[in-house]
Backbone as CSV, one residue per row, in Angstrom:
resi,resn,N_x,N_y,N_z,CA_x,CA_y,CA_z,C_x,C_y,C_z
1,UNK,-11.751,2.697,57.361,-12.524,3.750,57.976,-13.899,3.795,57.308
2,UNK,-15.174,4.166,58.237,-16.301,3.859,57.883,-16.522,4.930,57.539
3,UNK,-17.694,5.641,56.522,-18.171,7.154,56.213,-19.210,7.225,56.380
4,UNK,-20.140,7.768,56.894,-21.426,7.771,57.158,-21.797,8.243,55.462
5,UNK,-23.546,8.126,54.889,-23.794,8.061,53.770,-24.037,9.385,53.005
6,UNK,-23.623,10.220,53.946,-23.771,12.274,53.706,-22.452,12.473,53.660
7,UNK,-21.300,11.208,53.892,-19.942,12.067,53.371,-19.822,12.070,52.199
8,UNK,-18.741,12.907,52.037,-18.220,13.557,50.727,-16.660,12.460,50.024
9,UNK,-16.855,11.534,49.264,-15.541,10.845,49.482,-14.748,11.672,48.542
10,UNK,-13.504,11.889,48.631,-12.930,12.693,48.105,-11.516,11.586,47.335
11,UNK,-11.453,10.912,47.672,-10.724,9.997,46.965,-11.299,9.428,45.465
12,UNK,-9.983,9.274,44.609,-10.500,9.062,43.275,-11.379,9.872,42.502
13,UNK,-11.267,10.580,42.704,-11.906,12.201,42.047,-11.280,12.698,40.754
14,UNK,-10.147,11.773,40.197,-9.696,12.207,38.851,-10.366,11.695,37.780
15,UNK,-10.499,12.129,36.937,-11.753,11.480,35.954,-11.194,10.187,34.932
16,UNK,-11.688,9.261,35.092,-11.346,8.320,34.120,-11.875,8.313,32.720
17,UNK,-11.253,7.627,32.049,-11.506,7.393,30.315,-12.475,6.522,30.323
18,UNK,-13.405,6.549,29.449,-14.599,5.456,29.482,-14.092,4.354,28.433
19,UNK,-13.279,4.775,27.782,-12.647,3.845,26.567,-11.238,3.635,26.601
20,UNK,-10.968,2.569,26.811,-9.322,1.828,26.886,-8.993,0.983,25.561
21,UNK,-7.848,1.829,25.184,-7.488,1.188,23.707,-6.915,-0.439,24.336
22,UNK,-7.101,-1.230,23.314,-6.617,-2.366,23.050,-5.220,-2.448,22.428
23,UNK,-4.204,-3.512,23.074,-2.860,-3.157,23.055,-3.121,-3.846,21.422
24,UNK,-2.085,-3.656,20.570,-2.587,-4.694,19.454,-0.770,-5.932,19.502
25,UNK,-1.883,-6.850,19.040,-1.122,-8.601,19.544,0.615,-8.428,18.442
26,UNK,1.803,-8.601,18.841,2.417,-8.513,18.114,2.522,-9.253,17.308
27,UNK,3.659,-9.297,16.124,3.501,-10.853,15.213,4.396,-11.531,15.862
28,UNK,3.618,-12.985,15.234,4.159,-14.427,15.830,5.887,-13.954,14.930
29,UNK,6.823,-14.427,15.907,7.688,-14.543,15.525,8.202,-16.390,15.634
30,UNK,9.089,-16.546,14.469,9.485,-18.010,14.403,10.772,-18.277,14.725
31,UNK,11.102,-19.422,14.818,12.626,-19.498,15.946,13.800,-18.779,15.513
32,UNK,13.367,-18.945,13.879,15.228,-18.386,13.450,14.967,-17.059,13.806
33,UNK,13.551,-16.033,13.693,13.782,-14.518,14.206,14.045,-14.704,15.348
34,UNK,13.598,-15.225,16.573,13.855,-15.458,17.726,15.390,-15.157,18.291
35,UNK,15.526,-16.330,17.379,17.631,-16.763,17.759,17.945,-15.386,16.973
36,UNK,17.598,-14.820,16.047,18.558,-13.907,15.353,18.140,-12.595,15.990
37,UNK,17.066,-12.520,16.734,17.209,-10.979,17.537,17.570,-11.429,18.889
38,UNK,17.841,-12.444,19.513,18.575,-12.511,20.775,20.134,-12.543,20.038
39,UNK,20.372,-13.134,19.145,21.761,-12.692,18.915,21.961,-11.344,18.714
40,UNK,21.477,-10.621,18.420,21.597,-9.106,18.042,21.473,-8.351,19.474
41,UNK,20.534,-8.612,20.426,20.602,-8.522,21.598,21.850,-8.521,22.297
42,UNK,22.250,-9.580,22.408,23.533,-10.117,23.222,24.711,-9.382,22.186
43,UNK,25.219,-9.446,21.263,26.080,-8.364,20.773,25.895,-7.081,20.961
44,UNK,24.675,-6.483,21.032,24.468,-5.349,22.014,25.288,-5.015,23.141
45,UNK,24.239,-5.767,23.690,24.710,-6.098,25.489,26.157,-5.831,25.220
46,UNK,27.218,-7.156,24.225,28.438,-7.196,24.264,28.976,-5.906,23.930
47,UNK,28.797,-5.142,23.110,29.729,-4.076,22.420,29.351,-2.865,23.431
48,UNK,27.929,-2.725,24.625,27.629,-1.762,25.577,29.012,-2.087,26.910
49,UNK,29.101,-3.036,26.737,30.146,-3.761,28.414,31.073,-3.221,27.838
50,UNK,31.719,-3.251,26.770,33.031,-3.078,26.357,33.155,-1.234,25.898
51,UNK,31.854,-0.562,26.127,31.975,0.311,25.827,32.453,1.039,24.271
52,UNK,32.039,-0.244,23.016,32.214,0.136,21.866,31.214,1.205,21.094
53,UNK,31.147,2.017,21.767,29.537,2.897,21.108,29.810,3.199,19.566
54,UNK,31.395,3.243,19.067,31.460,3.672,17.963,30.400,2.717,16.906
55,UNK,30.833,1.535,17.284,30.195,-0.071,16.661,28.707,-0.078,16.757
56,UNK,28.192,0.536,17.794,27.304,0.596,18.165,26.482,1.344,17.313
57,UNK,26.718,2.691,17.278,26.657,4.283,16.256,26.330,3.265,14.743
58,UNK,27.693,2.796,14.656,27.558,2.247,12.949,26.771,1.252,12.285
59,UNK,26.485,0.306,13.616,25.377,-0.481,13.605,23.704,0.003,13.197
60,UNK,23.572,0.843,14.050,22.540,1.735,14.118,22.279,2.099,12.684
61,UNK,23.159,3.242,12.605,23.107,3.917,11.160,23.055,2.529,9.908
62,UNK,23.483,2.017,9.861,23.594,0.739,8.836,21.722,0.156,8.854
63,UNK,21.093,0.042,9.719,20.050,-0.491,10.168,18.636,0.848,9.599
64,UNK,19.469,1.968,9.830,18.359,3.158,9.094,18.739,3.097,8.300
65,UNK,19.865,2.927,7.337,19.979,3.159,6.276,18.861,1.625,5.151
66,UNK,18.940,0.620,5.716,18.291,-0.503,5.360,16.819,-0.261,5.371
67,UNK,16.230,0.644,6.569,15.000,0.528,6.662,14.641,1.687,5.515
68,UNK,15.238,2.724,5.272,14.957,3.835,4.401,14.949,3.340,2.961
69,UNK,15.717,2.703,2.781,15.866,2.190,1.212,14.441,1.472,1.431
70,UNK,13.883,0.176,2.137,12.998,-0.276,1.820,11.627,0.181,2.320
71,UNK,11.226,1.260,2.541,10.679,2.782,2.957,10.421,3.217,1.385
72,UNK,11.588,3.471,1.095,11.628,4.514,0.055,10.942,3.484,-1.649
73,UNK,11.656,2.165,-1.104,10.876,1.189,-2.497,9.595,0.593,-2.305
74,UNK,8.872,0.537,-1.295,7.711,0.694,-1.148,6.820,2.002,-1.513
75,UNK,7.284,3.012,-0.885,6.715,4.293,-1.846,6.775,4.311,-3.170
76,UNK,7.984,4.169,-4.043,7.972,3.716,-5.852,7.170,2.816,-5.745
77,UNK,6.829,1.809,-5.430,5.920,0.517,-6.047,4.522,1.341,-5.987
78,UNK,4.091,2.014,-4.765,3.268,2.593,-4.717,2.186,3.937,-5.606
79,UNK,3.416,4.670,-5.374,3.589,5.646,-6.571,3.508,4.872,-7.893
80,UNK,3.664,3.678,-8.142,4.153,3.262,-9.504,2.679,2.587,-9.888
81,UNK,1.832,2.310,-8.674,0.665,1.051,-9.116,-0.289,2.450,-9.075
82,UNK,-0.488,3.432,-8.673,-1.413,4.200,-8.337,-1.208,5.184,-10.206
83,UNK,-0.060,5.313,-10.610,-0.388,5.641,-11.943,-0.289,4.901,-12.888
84,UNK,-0.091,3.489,-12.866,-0.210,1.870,-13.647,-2.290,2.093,-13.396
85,UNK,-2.960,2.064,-12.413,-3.816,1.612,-11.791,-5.276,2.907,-12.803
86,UNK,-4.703,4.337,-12.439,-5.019,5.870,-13.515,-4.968,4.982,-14.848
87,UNK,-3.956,4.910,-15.613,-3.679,4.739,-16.962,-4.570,3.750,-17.302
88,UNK,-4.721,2.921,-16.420,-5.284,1.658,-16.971,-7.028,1.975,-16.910
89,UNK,-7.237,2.593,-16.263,-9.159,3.394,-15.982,-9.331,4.022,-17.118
90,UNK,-8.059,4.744,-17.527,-8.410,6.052,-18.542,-8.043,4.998,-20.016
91,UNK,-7.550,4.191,-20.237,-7.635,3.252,-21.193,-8.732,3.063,-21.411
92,UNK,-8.918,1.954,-20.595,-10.466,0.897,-21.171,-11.792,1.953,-20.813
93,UNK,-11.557,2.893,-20.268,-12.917,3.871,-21.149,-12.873,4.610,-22.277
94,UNK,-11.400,4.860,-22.975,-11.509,4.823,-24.065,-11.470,4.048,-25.109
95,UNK,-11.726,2.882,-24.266,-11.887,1.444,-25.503,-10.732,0.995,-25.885
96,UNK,-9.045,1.408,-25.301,-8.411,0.419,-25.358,-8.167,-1.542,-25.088
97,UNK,-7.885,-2.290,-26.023,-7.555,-3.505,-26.084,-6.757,-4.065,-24.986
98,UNK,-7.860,-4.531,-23.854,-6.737,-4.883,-22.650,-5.301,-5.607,-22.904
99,UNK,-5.268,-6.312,-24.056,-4.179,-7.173,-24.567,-2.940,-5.801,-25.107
100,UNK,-3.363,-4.934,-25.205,-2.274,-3.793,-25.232,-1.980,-2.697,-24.336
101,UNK,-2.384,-3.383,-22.855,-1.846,-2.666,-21.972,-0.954,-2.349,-21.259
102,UNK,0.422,-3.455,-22.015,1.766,-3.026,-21.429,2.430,-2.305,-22.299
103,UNK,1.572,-2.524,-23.381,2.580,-1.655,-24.262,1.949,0.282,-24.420
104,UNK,1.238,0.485,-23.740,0.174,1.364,-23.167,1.429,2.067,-22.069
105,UNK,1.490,1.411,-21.405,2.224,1.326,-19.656,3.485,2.151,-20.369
106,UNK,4.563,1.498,-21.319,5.401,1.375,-21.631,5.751,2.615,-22.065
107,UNK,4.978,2.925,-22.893,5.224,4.567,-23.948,4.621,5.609,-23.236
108,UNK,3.825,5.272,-22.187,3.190,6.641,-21.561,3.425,6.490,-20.240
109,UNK,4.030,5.959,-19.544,3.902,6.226,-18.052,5.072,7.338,-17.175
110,UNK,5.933,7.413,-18.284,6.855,8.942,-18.041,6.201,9.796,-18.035
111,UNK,4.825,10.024,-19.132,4.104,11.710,-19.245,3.331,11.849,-17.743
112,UNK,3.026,10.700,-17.318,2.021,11.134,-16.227,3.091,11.312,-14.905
113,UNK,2.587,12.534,-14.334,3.304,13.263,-12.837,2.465,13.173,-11.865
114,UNK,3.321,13.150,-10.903,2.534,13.148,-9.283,3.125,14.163,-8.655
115,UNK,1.587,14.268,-7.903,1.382,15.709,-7.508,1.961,14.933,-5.568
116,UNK,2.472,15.517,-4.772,2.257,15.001,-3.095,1.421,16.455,-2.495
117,UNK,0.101,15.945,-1.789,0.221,16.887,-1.466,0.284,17.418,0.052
118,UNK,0.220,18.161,0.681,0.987,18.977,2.200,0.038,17.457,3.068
119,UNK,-0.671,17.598,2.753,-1.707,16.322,3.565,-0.804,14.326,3.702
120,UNK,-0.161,14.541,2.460,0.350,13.218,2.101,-0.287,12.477,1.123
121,UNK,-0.942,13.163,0.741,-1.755,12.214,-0.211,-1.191,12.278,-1.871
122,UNK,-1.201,11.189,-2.645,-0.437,11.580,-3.847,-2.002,11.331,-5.162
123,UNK,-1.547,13.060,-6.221,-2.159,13.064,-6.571,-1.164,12.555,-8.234
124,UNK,-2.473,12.046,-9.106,-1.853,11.480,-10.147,-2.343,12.400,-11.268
125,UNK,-1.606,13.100,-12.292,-1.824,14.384,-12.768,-1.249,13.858,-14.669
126,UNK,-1.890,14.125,-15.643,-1.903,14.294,-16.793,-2.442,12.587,-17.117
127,UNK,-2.779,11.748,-17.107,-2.870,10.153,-17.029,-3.969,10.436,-18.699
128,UNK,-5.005,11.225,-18.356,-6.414,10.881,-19.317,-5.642,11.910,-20.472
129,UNK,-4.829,12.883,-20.359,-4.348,13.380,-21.727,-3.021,12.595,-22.154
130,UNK,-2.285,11.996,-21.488,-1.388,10.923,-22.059,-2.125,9.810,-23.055
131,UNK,-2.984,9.294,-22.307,-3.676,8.175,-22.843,-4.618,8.809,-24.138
132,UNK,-5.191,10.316,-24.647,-5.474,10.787,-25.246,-4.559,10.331,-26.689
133,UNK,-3.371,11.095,-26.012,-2.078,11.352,-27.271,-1.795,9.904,-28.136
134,UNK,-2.125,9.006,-26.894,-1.260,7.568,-27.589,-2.648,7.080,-28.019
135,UNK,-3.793,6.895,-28.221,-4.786,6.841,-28.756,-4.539,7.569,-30.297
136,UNK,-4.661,8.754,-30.034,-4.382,9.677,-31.709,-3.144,9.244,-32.325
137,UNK,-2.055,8.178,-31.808,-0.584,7.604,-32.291,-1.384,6.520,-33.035
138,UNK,-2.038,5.786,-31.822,-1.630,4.008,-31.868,-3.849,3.939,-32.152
139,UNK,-4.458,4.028,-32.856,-5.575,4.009,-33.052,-6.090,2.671,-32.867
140,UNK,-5.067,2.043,-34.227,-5.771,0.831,-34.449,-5.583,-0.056,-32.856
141,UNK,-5.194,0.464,-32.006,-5.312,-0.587,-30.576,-6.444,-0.063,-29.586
142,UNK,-7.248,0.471,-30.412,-8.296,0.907,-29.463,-9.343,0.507,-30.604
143,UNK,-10.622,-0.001,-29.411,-11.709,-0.581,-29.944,-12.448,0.000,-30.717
144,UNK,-13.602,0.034,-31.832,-14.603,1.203,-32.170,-15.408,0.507,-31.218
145,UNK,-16.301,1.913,-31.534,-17.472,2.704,-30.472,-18.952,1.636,-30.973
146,UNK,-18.694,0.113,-31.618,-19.588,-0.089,-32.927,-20.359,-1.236,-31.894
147,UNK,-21.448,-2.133,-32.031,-22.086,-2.147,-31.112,-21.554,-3.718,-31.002
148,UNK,-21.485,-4.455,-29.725,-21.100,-6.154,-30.035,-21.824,-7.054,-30.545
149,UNK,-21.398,-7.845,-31.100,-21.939,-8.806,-31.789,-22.505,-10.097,-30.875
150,UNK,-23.557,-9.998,-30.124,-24.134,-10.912,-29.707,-24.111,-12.688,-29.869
151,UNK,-23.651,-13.170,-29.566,-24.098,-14.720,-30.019,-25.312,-15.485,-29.566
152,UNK,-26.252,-15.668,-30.312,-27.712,-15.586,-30.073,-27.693,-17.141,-29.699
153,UNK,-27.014,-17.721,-30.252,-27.180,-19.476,-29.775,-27.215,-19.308,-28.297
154,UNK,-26.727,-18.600,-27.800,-25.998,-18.513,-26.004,-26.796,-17.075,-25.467
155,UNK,-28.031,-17.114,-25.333,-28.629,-15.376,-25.084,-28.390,-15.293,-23.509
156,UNK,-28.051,-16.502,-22.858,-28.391,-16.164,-21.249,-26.823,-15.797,-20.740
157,UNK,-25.903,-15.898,-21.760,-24.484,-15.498,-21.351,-24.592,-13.931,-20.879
158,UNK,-25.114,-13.262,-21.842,-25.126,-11.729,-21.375,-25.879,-11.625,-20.578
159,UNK,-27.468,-11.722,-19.989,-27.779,-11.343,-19.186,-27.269,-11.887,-17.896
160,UNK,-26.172,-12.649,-17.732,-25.838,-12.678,-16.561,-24.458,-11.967,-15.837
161,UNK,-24.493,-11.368,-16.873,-23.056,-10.117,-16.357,-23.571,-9.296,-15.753
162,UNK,-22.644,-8.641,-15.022,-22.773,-7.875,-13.775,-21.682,-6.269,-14.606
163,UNK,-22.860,-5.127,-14.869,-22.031,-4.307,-15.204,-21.644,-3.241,-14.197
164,UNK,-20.456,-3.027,-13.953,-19.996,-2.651,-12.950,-20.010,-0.399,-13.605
165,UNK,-20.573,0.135,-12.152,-20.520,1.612,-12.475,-18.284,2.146,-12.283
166,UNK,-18.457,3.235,-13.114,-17.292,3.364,-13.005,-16.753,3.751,-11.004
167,UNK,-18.028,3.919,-10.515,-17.137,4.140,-8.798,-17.181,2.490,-7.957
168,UNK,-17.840,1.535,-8.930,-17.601,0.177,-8.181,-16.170,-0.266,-9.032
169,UNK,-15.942,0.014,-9.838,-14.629,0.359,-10.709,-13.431,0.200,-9.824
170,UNK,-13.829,1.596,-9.589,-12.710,2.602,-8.315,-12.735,1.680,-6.972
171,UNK,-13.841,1.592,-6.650,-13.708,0.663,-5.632,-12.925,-0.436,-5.395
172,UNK,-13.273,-1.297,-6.608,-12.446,-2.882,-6.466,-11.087,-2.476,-7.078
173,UNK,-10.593,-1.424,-7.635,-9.186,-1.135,-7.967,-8.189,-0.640,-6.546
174,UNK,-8.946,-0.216,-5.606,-8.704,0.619,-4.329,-8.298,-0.812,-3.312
175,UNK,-9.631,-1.725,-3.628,-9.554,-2.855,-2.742,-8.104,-3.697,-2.967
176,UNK,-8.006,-3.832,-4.085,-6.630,-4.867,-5.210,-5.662,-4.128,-4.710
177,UNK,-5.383,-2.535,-4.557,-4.597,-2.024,-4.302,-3.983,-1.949,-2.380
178,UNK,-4.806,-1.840,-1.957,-4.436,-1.753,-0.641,-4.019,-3.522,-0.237
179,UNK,-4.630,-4.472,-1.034,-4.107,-5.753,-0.935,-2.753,-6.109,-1.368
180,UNK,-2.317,-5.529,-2.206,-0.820,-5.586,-2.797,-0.028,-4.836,-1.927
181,UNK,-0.612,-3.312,-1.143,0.485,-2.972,-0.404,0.636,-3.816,1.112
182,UNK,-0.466,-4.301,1.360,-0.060,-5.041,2.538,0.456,-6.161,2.127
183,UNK,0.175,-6.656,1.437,1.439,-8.228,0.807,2.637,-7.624,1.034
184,UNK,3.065,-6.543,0.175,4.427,-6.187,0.075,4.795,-5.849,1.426
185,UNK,3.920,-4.791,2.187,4.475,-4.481,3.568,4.766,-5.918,4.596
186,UNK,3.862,-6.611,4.102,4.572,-7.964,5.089,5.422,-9.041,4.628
187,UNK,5.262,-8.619,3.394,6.444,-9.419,2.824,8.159,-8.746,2.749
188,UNK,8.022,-7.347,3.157,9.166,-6.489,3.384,9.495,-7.206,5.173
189,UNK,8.556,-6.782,5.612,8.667,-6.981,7.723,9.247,-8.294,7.590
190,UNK,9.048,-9.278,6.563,9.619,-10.775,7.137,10.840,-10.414,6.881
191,UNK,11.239,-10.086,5.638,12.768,-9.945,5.167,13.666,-8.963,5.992
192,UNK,12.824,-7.706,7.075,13.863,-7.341,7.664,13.904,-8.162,9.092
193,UNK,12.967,-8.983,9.454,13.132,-9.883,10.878,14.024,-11.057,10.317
194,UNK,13.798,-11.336,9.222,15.193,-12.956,8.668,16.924,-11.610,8.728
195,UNK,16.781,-10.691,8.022,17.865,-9.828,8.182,18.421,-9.754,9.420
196,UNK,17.412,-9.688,10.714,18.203,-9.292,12.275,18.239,-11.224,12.809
């Protein structure tokens, strides 16, 4: 049907989105996940025909219970590098000996608490007065305040260091960190796709 150029078209009058999300690409899966979630599939299928829902139920539950545990040990690793990650800032600005930083880790990483807060975010709470206490213990493993000893044969060694401010610090500790949790998060996703 033709409209002359003074009609009113009244079709398609609902307003569209100017922006369409992008689906995102799933992961490549490899043959043995392949074969091992069509087998999981088809025992599906099988235990739905036969009407086994109990099997079904227990299956299920067995499968949350797997994903929660490794849920829940990703949060500890997390929780665990984020006050490893504190302790270790509040060290070496007080001039602890990086060569004594497990034994640093070791005696103080019970005092320091985490805060969660309503937002989700975890806060890391007592770290710079722990590291205080074991300083006033363990002295001799912390550096003096005394000035370095230059090696003058080699003067162009120092001026070519790059001294980093304590928020480029924070930065590349943030960067290291979000790199370790995605290792682990995809190194968890393979182990539960080899699992099915």
């Amino acid at each position: 049907m033709r409209r002359a150029q003074g009609d009113i078209m009244e079709e398609n009058t609902q307003p569209t989105e100017s922006t369409e999300q992008v689906a995102e690409q799933p992961p490549v899966e490899t043959k043995g996940q392949k074969r091992a979630k069509a087998k999981a599939e088809l025992e599906e299928q099988t235990l739905k025909e036969k009407s086994n829902y109990k099997a079904l139920w227990e299956r299920s539950e067995a499968e949350k219970k797997a994903l929660l545990t490794k849920v829940e040990t990703i949060d500890r690793q997390y929780v665990d590098e984020k006050k490893t990650s504190l302790l270790e800032r509040e060290a070496l600005s007080l001039g602890l000996d990086p060569k004594h930083m497990d034994y640093l880790k070791y005696k103080v990483q019970d005092a320091v608490q985490v805060e969660y807060t309503s937002l989700g975010n975890i806060n890391v709470l007592g770290a710079k007065d722990a590291v205080e206490e074991f300083r006033m213990n363990h002295p001799e493993l912390f550096k003096t305040n005394s000035r370095p000893n230059i090696n003058s044969s080699n003067p162009g060694s120092v001026a070519n260091a790059k001294v980093l401010s304590p928020n480029e610090l924070l930065d590349l500790q943030k960067k290291i960190l979000r790199l370790i949790i995605e290792n682990i998060k995809d190194s968890l996703s393979q182990n539960v796709n080899n699992n099915n």
